[in-house]
Backbone bond lengths (Angstrom), bond angles and torsions (degrees), N, CA, C in turn:
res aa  C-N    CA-C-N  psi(-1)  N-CA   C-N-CA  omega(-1)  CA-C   N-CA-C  phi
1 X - - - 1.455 - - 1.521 110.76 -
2 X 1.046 113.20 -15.83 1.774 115.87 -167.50 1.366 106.41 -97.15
3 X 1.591 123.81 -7.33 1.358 131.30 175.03 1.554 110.54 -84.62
4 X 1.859 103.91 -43.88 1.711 111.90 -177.45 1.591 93.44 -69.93
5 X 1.280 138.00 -46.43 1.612 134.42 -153.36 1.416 98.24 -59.43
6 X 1.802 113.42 -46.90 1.288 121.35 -177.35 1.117 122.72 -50.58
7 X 1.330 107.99 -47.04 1.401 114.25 -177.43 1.900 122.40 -81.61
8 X 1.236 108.01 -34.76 1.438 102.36 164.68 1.320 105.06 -76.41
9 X 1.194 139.17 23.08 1.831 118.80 -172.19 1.710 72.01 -121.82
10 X 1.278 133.25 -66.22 1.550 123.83 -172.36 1.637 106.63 -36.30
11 X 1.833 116.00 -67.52 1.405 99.51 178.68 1.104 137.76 -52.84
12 X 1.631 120.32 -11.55 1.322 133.68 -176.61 1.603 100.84 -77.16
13 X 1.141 97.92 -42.50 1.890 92.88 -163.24 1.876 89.06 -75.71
14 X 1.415 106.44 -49.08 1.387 99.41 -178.18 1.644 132.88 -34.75
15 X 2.073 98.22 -46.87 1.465 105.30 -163.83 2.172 85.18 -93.79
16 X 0.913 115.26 -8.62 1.681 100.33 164.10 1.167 124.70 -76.54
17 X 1.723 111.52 -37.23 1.949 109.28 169.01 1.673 105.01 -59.18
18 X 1.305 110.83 -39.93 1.553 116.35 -170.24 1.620 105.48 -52.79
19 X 0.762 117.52 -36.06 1.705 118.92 -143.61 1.558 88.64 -108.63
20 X 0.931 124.10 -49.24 1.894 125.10 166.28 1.411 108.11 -67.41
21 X 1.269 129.91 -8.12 1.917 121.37 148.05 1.501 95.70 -65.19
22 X 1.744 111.98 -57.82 1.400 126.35 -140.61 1.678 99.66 -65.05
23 X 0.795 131.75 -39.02 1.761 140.19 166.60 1.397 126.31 -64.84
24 X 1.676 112.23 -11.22 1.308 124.93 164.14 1.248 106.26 -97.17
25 X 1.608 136.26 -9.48 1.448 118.70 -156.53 1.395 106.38 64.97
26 X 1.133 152.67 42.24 1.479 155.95 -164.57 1.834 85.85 -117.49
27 X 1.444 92.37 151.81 1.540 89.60 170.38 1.203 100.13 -79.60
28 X 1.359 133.10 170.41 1.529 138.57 -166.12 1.543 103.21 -80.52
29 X 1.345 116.82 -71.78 1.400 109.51 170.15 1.193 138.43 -56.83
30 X 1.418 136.00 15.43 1.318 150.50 163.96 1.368 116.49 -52.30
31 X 1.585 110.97 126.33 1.497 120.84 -155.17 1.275 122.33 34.28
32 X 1.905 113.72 92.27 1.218 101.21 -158.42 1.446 107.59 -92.73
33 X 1.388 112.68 9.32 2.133 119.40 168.96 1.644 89.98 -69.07
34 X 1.082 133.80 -10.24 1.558 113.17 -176.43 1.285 114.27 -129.14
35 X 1.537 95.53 35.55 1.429 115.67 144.24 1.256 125.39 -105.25
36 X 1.234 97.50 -41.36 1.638 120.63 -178.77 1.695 94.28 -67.30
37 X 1.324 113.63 -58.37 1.721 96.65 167.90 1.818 120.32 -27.57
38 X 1.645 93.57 -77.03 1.321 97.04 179.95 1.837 128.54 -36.04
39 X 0.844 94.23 -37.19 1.652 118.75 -163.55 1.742 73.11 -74.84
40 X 1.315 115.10 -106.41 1.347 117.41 -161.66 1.501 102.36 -28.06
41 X 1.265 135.25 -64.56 1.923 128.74 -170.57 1.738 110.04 -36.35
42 X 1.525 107.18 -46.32 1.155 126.68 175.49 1.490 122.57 -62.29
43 X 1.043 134.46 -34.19 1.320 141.66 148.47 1.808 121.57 -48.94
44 X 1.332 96.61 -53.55 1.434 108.97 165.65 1.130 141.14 -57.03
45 X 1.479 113.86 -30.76 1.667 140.07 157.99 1.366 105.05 -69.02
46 X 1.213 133.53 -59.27 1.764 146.48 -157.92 1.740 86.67 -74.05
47 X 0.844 110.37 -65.10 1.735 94.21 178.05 0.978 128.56 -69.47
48 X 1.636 128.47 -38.39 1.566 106.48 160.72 1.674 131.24 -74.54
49 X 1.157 103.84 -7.40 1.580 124.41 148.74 1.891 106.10 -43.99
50 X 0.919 106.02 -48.93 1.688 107.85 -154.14 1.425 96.31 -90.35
51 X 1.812 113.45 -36.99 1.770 100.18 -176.77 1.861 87.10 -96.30
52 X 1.317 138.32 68.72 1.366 143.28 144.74 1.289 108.96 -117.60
53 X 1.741 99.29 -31.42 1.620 101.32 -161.00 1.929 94.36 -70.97
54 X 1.319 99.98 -58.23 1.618 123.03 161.37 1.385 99.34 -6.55
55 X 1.908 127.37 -94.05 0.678 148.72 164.87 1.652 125.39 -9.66
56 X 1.247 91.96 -68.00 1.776 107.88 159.01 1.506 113.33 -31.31
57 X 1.284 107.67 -82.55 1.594 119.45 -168.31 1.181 97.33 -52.15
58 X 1.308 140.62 -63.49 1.313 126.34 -170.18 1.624 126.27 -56.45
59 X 1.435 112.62 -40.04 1.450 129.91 155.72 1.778 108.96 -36.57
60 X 1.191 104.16 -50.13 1.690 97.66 173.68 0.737 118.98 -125.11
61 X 1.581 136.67 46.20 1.382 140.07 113.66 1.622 113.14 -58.74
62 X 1.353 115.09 -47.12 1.817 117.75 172.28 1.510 101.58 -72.46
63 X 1.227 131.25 -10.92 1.341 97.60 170.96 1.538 124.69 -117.01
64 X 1.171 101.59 36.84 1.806 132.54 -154.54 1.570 77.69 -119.21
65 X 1.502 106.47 -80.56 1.418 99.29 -166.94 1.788 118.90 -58.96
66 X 1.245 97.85 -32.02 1.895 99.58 167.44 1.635 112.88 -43.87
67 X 1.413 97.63 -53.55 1.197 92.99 159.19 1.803 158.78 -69.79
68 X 1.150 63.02 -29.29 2.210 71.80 168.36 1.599 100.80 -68.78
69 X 1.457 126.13 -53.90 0.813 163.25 -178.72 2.171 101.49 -32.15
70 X 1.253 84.49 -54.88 1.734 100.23 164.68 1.250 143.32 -67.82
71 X 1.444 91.50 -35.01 1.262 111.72 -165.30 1.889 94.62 -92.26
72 X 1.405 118.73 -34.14 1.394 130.56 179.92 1.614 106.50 -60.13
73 X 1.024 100.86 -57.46 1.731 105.58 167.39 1.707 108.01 -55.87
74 X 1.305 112.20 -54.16 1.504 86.84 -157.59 2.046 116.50 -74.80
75 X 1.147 90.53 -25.61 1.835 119.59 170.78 1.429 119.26 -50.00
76 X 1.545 113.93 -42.84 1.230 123.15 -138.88 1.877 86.97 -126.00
77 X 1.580 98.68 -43.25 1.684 90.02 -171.32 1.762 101.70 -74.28
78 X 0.895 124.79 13.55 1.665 122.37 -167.29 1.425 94.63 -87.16
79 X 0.947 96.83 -56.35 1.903 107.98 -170.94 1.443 112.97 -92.19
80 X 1.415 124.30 7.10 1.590 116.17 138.18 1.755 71.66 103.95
81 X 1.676 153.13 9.73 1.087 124.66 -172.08 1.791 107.64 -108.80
82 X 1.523 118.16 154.86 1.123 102.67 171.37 1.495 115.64 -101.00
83 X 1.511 118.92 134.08 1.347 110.42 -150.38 2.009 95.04 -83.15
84 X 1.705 79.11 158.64 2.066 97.37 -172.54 1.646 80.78 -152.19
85 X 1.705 78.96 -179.57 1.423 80.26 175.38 1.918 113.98 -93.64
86 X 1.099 109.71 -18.66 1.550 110.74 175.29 1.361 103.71 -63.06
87 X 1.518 130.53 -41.44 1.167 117.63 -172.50 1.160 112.91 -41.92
88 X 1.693 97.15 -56.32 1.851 102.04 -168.90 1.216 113.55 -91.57
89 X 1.056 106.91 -1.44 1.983 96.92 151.84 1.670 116.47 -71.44
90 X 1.462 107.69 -40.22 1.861 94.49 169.24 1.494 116.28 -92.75
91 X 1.753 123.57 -8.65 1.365 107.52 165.73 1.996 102.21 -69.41
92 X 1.115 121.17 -26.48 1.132 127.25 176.42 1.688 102.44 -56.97
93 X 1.053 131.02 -82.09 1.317 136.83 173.86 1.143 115.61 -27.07
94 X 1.263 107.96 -54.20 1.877 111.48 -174.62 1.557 107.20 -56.14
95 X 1.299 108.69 -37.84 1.656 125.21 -159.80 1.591 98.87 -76.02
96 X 1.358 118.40 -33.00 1.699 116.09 -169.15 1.731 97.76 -89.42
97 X 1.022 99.73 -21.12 1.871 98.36 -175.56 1.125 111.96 -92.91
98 X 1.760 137.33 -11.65 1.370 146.59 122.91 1.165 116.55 -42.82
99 X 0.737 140.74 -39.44 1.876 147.21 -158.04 2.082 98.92 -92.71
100 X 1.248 102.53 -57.26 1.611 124.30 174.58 1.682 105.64 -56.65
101 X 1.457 109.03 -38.20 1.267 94.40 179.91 1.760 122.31 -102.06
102 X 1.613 88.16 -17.28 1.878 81.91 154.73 1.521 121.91 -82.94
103 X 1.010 129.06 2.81 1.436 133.71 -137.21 1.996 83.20 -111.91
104 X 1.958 99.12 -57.81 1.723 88.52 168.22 1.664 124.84 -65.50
């Protein structure tokens, strides 16, 4: 992934110097250090772009599980049960056959 980021962040900076000649009438390659700017800035963005995205997901994976995690305690410790998954497969059951029978 750090080879593709590289390379779309260079063409990015590349085809953005291009296109800001191209809107002046500038010849395209004009001052070509401020391409090489672009290109390099663009690389630099596209990858720390990619370790944020990184960053992200993992940030709410811990706060996904913080949460189940909360909600298991506060659900489960009320009624004295320790939560599993059978529990809440028959608090689940109990709950749809309440619902089914107010519902007729």
């Amino acid at each position: 992934m750090a080879w593709s980021a590289t390379m779309i962040g260079a063409l990015l900076g590349l085809g953005t110097q291009m296109y800001s000649n191209a809107l002046r009438k500038l010849p395209y390659m004009r001052h070509p250090w401020e391409h090489e700017l672009g290109m390099g800035l663009g690389m630099v963005f596209v990858n720390q772009l990619v370790k944020w995205d990184a960053k992200l997901k993992d940030d709410l994976d811990k706060m996904l599980d913080k949460a189940k995690a909360a909600n298991e305690r506060r659900y489960m410790d009320i009624a004295g049960i320790k939560p599993s998954s059978e529990t809440l497969f028959r608090s689940s059951q109990n709950m749809a056959s309440v619902l089914v029978y107010f519902w007729l």
